[in-house]
N, CA, C and O atoms as a GROMACS GRO file, in nm:
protein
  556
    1UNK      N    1  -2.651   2.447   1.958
    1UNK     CA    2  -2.582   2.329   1.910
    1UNK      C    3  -2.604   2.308   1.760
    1UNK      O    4  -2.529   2.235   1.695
    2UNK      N    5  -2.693   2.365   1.713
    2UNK     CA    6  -2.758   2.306   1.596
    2UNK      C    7  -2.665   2.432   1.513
    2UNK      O    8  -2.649   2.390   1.399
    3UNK      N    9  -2.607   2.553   1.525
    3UNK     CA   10  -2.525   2.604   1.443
    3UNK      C   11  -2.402   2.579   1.440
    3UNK      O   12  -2.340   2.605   1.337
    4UNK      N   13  -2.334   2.518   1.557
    4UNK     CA   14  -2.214   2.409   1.554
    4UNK      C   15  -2.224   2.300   1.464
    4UNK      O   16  -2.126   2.251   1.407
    5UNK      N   17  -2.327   2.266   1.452
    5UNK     CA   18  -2.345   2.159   1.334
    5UNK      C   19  -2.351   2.168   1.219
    5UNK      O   20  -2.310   2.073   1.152
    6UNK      N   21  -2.416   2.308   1.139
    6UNK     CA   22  -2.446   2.360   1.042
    6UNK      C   23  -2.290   2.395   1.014
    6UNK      O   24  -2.245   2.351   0.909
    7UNK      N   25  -2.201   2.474   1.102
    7UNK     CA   26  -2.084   2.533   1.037
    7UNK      C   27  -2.041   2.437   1.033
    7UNK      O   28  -2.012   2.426   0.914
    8UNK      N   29  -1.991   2.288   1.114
    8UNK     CA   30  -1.936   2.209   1.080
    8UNK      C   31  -1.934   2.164   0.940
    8UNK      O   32  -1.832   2.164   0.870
    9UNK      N   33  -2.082   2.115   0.893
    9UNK     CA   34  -2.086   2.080   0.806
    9UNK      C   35  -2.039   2.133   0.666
    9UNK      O   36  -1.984   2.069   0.577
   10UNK      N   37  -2.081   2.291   0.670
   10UNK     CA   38  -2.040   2.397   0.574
   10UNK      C   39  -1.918   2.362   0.602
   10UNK      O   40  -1.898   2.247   0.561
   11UNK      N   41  -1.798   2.422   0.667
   11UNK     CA   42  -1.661   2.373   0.674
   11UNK      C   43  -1.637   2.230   0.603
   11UNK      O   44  -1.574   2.237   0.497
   12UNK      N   45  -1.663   2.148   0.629
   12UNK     CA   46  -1.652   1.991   0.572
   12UNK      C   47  -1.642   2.014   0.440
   12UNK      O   48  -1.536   2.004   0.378
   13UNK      N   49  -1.782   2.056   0.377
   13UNK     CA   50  -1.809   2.095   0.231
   13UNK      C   51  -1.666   2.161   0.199
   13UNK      O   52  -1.569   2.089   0.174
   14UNK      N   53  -1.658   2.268   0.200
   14UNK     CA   54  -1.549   2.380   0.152
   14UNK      C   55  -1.400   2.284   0.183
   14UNK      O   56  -1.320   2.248   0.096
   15UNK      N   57  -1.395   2.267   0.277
   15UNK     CA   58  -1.247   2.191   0.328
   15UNK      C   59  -1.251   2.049   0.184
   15UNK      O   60  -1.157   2.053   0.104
   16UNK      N   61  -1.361   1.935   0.165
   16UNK     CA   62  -1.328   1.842   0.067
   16UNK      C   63  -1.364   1.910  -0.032
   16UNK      O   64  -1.431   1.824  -0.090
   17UNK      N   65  -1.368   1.982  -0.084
   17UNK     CA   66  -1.385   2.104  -0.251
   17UNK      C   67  -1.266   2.104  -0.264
   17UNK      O   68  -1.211   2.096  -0.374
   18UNK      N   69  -1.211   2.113  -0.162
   18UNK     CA   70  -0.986   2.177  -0.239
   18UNK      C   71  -0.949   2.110  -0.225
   18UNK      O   72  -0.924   2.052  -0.119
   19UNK      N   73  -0.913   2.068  -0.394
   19UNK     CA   74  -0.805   1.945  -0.404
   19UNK      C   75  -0.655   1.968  -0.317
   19UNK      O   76  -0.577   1.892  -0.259
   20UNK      N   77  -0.661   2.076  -0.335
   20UNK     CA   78  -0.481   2.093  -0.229
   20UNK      C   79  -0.463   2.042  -0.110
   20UNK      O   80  -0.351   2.008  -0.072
   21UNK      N   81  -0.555   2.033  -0.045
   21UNK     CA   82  -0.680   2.018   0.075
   21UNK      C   83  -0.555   1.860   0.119
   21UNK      O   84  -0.527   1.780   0.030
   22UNK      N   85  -0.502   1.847   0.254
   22UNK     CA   86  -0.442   1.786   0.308
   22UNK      C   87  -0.461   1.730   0.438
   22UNK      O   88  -0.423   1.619   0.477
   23UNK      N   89  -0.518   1.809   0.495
   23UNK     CA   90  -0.556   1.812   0.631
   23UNK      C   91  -0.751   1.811   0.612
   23UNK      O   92  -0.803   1.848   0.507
   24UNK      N   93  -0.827   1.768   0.720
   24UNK     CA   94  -0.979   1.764   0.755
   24UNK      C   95  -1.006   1.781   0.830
   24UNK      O   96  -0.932   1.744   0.921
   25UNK      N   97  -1.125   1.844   0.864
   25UNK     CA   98  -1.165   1.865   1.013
   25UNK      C   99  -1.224   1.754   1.070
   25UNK      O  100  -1.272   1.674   0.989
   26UNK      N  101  -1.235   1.728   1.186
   26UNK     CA  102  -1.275   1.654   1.272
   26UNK      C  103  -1.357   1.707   1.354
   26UNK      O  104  -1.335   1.825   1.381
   27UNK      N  105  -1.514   1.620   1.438
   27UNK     CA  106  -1.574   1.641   1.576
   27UNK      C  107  -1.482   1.610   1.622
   27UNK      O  108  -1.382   1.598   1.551
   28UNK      N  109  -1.474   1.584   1.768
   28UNK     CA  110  -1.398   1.556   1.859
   28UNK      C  111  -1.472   1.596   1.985
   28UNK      O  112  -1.469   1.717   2.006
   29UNK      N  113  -1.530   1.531   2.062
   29UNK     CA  114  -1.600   1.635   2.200
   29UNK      C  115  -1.659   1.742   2.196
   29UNK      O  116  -1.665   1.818   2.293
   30UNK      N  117  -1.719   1.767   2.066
   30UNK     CA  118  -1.802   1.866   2.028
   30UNK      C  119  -1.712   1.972   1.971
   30UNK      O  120  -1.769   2.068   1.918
   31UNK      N  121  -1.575   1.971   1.974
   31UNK     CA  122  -1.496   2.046   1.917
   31UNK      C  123  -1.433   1.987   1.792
   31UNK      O  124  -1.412   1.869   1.766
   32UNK      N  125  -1.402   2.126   1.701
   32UNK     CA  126  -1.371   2.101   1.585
   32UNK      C  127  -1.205   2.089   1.619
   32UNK      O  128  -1.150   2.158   1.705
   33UNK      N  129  -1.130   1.982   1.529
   33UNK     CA  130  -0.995   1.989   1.510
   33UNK      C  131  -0.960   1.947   1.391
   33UNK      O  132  -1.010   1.847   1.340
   34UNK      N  133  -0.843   2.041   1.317
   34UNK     CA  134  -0.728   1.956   1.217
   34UNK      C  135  -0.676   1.822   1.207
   34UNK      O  136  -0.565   1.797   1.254
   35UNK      N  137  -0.736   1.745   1.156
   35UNK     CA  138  -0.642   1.658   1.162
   35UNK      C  139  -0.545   1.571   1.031
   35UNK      O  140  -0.631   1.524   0.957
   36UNK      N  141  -0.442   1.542   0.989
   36UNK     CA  142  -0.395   1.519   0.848
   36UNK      C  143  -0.443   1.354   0.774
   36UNK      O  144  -0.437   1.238   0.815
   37UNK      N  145  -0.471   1.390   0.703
   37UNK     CA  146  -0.518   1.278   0.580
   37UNK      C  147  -0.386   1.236   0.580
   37UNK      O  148  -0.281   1.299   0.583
   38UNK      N  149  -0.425   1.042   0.577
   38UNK     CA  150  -0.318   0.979   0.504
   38UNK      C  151  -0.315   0.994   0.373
   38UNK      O  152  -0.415   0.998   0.302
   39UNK      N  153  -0.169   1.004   0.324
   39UNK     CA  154  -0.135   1.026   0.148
   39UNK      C  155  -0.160   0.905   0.110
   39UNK      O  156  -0.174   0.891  -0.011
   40UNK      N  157  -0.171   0.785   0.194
   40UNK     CA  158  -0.177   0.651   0.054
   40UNK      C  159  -0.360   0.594   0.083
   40UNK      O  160  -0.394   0.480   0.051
   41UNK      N  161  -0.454   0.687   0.141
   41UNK     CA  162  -0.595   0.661   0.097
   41UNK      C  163  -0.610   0.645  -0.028
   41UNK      O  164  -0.675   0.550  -0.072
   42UNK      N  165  -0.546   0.745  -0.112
   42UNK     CA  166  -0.641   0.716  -0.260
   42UNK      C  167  -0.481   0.731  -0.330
   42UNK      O  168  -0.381   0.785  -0.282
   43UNK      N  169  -0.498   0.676  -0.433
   43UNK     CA  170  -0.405   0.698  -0.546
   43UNK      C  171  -0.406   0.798  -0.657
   43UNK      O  172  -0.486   0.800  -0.750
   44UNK      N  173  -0.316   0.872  -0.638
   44UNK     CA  174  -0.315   0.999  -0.730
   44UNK      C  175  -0.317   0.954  -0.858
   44UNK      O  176  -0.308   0.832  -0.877
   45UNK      N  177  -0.330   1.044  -0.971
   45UNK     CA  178  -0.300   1.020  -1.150
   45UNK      C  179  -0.160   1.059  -1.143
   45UNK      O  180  -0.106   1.100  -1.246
   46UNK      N  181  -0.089   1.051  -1.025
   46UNK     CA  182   0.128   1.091  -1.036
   46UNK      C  183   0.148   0.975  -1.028
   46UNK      O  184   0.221   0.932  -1.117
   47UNK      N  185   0.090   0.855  -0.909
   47UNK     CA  186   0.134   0.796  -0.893
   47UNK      C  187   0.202   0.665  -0.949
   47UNK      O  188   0.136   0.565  -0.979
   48UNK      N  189   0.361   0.674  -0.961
   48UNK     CA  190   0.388   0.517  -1.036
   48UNK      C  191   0.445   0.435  -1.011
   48UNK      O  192   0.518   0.450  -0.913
   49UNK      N  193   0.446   0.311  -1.078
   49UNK     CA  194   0.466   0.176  -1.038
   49UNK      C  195   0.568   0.123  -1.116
   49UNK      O  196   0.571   0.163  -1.232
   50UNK      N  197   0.692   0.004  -1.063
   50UNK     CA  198   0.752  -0.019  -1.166
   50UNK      C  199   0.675  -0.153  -1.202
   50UNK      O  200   0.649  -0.218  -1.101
   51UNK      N  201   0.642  -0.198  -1.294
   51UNK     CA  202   0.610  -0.325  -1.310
   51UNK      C  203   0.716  -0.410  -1.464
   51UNK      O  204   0.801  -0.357  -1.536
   52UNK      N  205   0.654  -0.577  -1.467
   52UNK     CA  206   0.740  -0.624  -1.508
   52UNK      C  207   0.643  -0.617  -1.652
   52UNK      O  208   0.526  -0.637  -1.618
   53UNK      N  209   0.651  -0.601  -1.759
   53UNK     CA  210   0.601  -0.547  -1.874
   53UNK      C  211   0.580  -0.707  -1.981
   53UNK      O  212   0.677  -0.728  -2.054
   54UNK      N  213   0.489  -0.789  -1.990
   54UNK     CA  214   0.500  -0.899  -2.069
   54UNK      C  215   0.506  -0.811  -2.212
   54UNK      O  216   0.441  -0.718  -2.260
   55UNK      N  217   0.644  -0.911  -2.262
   55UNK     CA  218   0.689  -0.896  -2.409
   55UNK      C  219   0.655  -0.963  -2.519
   55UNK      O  220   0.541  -0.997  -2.490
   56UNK      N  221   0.677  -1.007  -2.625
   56UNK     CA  222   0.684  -1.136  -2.702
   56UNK      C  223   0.789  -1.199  -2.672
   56UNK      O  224   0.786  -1.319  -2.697
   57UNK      N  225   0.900  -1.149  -2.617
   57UNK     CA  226   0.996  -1.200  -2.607
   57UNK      C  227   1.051  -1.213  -2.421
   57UNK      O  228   1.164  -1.209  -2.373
   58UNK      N  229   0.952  -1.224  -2.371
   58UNK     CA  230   1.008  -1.236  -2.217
   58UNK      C  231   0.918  -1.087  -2.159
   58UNK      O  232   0.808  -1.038  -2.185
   59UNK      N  233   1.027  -1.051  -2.075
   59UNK     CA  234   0.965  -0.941  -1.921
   59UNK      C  235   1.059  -0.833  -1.948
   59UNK      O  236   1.175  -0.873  -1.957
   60UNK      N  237   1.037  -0.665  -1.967
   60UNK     CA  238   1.110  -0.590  -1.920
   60UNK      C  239   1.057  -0.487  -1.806
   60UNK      O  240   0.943  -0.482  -1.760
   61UNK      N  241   1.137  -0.429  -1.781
   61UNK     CA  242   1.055  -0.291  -1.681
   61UNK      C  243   1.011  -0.183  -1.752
   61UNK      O  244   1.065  -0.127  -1.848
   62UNK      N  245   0.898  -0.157  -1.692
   62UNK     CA  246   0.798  -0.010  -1.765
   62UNK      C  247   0.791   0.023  -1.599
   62UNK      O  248   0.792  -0.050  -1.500
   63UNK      N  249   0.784   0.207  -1.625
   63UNK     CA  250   0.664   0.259  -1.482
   63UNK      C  251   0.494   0.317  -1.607
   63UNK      O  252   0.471   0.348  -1.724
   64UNK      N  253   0.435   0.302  -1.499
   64UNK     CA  254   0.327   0.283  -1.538
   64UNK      C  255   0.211   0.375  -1.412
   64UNK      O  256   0.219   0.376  -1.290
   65UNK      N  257   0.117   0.439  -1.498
   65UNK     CA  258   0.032   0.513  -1.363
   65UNK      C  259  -0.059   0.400  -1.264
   65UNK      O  260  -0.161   0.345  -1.304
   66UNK      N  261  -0.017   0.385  -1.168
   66UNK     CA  262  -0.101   0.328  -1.068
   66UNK      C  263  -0.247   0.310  -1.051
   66UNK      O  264  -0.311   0.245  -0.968
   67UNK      N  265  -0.300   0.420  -1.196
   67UNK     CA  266  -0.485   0.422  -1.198
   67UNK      C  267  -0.483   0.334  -1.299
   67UNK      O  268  -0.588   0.277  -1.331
   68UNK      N  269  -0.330   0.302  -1.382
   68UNK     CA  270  -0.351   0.207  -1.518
   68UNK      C  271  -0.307   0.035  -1.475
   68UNK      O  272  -0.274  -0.054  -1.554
   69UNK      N  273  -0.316   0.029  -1.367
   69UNK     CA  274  -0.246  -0.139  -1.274
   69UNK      C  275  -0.305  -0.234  -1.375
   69UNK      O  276  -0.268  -0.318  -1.457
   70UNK      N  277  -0.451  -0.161  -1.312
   70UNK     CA  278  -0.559  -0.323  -1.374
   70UNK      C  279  -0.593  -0.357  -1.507
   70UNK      O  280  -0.652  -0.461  -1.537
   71UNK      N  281  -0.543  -0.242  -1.614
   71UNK     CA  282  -0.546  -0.271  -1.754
   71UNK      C  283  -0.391  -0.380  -1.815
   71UNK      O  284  -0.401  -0.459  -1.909
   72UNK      N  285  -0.285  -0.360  -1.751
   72UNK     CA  286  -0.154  -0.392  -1.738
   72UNK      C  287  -0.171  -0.552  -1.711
   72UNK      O  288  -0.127  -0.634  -1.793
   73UNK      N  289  -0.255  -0.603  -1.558
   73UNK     CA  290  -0.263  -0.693  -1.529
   73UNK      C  291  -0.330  -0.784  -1.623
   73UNK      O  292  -0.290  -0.900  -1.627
   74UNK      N  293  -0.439  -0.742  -1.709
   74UNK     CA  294  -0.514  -0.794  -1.795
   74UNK      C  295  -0.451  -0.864  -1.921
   74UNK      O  296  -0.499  -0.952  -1.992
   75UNK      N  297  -0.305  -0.787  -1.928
   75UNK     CA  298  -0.248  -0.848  -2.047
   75UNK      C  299  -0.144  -0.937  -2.002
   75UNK      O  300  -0.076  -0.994  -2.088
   76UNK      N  301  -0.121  -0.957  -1.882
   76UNK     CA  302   0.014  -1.039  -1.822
   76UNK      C  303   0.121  -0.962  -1.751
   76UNK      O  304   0.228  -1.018  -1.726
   77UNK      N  305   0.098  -0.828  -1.714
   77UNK     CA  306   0.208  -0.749  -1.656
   77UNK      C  307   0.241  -0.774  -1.519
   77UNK      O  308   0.143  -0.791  -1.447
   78UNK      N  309   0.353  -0.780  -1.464
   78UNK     CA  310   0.350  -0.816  -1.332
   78UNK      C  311   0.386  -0.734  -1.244
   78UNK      O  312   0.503  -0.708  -1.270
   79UNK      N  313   0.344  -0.666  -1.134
   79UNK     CA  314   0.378  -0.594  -1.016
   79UNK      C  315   0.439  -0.702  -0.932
   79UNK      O  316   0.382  -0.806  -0.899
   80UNK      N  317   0.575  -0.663  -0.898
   80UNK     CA  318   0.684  -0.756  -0.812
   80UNK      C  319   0.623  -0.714  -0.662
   80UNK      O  320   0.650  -0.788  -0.568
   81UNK      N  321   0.542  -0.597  -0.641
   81UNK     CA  322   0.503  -0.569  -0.489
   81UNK      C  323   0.327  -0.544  -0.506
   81UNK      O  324   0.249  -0.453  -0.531
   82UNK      N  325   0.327  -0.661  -0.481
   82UNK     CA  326   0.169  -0.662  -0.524
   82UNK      C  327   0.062  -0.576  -0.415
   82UNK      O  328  -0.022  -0.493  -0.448
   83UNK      N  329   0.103  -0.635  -0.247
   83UNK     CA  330   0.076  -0.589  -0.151
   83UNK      C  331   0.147  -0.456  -0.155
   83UNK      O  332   0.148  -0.446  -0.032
   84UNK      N  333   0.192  -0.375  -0.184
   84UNK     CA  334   0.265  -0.242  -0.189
   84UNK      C  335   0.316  -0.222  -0.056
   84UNK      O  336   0.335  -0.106  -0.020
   85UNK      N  337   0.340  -0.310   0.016
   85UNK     CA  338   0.421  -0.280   0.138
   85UNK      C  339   0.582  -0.215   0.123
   85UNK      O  340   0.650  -0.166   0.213
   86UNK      N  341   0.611  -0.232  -0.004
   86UNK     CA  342   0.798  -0.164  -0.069
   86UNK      C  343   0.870  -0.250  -0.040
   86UNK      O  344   0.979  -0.220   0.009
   87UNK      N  345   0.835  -0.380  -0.059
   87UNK     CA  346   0.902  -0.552  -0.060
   87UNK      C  347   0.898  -0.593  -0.165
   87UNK      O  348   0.789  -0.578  -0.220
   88UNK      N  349   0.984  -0.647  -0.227
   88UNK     CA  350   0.900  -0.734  -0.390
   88UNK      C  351   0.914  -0.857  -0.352
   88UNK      O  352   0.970  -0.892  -0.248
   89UNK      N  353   0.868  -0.925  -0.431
   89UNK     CA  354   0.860  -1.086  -0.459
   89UNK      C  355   0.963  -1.138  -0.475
   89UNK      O  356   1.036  -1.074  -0.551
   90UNK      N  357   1.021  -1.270  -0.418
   90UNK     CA  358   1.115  -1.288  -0.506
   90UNK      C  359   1.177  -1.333  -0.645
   90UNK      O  360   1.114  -1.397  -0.729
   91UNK      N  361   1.304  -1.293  -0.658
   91UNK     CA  362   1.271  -1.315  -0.828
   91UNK      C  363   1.295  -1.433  -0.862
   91UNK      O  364   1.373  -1.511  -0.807
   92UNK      N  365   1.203  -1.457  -0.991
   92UNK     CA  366   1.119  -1.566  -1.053
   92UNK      C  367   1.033  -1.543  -1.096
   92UNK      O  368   1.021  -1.422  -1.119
   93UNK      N  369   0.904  -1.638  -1.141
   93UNK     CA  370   0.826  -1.591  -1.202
   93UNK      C  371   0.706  -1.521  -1.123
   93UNK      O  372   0.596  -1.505  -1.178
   94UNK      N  373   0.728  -1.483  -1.004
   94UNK     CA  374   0.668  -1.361  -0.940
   94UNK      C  375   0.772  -1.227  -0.929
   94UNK      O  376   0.778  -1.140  -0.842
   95UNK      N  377   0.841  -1.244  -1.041
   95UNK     CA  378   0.924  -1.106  -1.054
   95UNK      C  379   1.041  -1.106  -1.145
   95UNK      O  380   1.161  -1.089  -1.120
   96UNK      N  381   0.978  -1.130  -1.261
   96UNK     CA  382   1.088  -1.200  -1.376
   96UNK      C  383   1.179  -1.086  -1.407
   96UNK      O  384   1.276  -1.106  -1.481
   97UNK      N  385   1.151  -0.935  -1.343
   97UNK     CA  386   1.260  -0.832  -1.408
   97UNK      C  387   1.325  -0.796  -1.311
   97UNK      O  388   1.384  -0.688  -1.312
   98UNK      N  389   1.329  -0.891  -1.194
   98UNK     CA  390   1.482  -0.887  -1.065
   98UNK      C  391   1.444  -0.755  -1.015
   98UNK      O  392   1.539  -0.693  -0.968
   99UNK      N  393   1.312  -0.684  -1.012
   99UNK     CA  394   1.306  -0.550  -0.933
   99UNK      C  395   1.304  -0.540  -0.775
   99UNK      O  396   1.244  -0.634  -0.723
  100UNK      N  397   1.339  -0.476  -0.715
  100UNK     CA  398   1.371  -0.471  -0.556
  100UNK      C  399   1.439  -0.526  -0.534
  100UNK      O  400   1.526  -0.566  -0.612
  101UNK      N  401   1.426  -0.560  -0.383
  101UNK     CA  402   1.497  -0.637  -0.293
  101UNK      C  403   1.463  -0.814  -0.337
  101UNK      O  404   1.552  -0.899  -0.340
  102UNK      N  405   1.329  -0.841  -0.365
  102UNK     CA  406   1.342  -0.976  -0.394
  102UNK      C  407   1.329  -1.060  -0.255
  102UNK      O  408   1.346  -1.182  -0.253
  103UNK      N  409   1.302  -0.995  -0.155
  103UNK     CA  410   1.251  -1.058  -0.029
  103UNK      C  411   1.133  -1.082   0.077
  103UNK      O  412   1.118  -1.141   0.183
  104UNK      N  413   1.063  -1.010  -0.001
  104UNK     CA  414   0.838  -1.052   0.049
  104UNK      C  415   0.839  -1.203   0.025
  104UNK      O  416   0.840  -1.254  -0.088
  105UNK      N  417   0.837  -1.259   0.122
  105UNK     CA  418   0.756  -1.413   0.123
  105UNK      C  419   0.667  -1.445   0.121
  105UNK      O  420   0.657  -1.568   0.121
  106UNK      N  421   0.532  -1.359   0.118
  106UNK     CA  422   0.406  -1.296   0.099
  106UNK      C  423   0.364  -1.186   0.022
  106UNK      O  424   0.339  -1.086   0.088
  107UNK      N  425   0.354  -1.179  -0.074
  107UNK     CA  426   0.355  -1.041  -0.155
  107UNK      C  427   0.202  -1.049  -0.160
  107UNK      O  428   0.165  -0.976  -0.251
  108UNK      N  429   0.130  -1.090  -0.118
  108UNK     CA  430   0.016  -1.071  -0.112
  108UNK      C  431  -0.052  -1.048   0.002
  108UNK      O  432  -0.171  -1.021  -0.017
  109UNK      N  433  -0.014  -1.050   0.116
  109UNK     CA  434  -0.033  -0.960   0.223
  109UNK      C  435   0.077  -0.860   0.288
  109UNK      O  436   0.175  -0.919   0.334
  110UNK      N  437   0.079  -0.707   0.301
  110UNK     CA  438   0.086  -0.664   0.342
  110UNK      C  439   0.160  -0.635   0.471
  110UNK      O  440   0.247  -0.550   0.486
  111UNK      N  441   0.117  -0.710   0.552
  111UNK     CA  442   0.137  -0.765   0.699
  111UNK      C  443   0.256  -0.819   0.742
  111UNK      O  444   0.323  -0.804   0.844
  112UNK      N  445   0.280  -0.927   0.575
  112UNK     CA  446   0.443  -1.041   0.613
  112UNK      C  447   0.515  -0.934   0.514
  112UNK      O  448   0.465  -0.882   0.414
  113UNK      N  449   0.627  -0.915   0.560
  113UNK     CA  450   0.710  -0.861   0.521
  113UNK      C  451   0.855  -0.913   0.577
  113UNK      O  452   0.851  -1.008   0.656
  114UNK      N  453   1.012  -0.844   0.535
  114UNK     CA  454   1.087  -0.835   0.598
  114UNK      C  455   1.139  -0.755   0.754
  114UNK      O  456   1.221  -0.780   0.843
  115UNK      N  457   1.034  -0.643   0.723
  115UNK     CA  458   1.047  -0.503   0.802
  115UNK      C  459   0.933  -0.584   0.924
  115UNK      O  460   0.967  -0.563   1.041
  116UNK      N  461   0.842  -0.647   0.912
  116UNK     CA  462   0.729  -0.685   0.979
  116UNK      C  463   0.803  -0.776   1.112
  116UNK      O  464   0.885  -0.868   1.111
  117UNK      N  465   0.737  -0.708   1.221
  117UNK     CA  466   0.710  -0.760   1.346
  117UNK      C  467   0.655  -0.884   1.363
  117UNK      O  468   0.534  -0.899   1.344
  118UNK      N  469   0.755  -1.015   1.410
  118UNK     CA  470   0.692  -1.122   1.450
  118UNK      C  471   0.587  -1.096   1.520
  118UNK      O  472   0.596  -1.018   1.616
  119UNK      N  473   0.458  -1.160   1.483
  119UNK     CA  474   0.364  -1.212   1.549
  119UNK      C  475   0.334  -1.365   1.575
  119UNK      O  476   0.301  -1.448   1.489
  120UNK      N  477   0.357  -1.394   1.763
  120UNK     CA  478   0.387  -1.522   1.793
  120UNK      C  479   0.213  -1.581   1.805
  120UNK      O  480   0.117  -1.512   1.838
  121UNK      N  481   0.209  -1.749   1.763
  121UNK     CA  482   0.103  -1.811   1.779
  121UNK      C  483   0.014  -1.759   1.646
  121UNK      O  484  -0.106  -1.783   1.635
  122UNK      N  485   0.089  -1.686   1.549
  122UNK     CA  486  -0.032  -1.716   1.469
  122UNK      C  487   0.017  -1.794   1.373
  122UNK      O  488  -0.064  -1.794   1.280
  123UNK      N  489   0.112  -1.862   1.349
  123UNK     CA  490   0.147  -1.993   1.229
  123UNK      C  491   0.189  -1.897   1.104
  123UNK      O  492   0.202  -1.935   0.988
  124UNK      N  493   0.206  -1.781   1.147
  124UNK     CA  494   0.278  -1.711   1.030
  124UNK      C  495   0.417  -1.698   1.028
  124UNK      O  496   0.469  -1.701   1.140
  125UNK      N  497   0.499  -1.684   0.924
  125UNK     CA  498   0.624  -1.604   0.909
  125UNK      C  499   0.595  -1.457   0.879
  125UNK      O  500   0.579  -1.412   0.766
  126UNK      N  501   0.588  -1.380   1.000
  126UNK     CA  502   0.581  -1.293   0.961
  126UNK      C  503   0.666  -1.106   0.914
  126UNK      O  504   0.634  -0.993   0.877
  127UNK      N  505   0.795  -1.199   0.953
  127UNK     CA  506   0.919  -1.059   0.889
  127UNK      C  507   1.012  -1.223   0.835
  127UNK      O  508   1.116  -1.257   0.893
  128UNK      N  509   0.953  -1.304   0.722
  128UNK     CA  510   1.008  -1.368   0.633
  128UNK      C  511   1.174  -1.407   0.684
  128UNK      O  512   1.274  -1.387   0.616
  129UNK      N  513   1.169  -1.458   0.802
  129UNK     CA  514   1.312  -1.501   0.815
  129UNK      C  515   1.301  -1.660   0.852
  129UNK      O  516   1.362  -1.720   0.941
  130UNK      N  517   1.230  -1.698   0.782
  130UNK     CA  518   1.206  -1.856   0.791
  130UNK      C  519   1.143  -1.925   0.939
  130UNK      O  520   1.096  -2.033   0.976
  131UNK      N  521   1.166  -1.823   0.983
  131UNK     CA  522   1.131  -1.936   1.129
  131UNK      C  523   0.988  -1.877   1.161
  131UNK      O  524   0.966  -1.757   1.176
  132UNK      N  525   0.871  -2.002   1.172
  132UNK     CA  526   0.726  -1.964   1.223
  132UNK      C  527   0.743  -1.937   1.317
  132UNK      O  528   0.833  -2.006   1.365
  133UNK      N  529   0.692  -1.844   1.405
  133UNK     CA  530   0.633  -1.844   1.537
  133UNK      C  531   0.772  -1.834   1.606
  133UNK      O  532   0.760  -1.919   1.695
  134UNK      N  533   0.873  -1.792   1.616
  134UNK     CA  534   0.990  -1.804   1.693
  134UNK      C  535   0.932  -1.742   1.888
  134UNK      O  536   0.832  -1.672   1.906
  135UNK      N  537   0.963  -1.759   1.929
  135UNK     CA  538   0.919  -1.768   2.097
  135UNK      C  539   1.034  -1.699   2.188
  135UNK      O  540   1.009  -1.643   2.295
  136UNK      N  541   1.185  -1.715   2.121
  136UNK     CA  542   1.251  -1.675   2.189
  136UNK      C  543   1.376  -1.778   2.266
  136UNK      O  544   1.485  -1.763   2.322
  137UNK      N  545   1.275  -1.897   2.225
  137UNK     CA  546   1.344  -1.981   2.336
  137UNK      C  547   1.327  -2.137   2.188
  137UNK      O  548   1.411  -2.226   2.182
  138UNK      N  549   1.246  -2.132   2.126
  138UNK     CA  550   1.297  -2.260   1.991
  138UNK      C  551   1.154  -2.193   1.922
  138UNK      O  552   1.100  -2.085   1.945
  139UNK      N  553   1.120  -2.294   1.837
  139UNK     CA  554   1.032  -2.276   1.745
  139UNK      C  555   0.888  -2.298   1.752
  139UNK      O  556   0.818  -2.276   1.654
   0.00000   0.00000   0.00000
């Protein structure tokens, strides 16, 4: 057992060394398996964002690297999809450069969205179509 463990581990090593590296091994019942990494764990140096760019003169759109968010935010820049669910805010001054759809009623969680599955009894709107808690039968 104890060299099942050793190669495991060696494997582990070598497998997170390669950045190309997509897939990880897994225990599983004492057996080793493939299994694929989610792509949005970490944020690449590709990855970009459109955000709303404070001007002297108002808001335009910049993309911007996703490792550079929190320097952006520091000066007044605004991400219209804060929660990155691929909803923006609507526009206003949570999205002064009209980017997206303009329909997250929550841009700060994740969870409420348009695309999002009512969840009944919890006092949320949670796919933003105005009605809390809909039941099926009233409100």
């Amino acid at each position: 057992m104890k060299k099942v463990n050793y190669l495991f581990i060696a494997l582990l090593i070598v497998f997170n060394c390669s950045s190309d590296n997509t897939d990880e091994l897994m225990l599983q019942d004492d057996n080793l398996i493939l299994a694929s990494k989610s792509k949005t764990t970490k944020k690449s140096k590709e990855d970009k964002v459109l955000i709303c760019h404070r001007t002297g003169s108002g808001f335009h759109t910049i993309e911007v690297s996703a490792n550079a968010l929190d320097s952006h935010y520091g000066h007044g820049d605004i991400n219209p999809d804060m929660d990155g669910d691929g909803f923006t805010a609507p526009y206003g001054s949570d999205n002064p450069c009209g980017l997206g759809d303009g329909t997250d009623c929550d841009d700060n969680n994740p969870n409420v969205n348009p695309g999002a599955t009512e969840v009944y009894s919890d006092g949320i709107d949670n796919n933003c179509d105005g009605i809390v808690d809909y039941n099926g039968g009233g409100h």
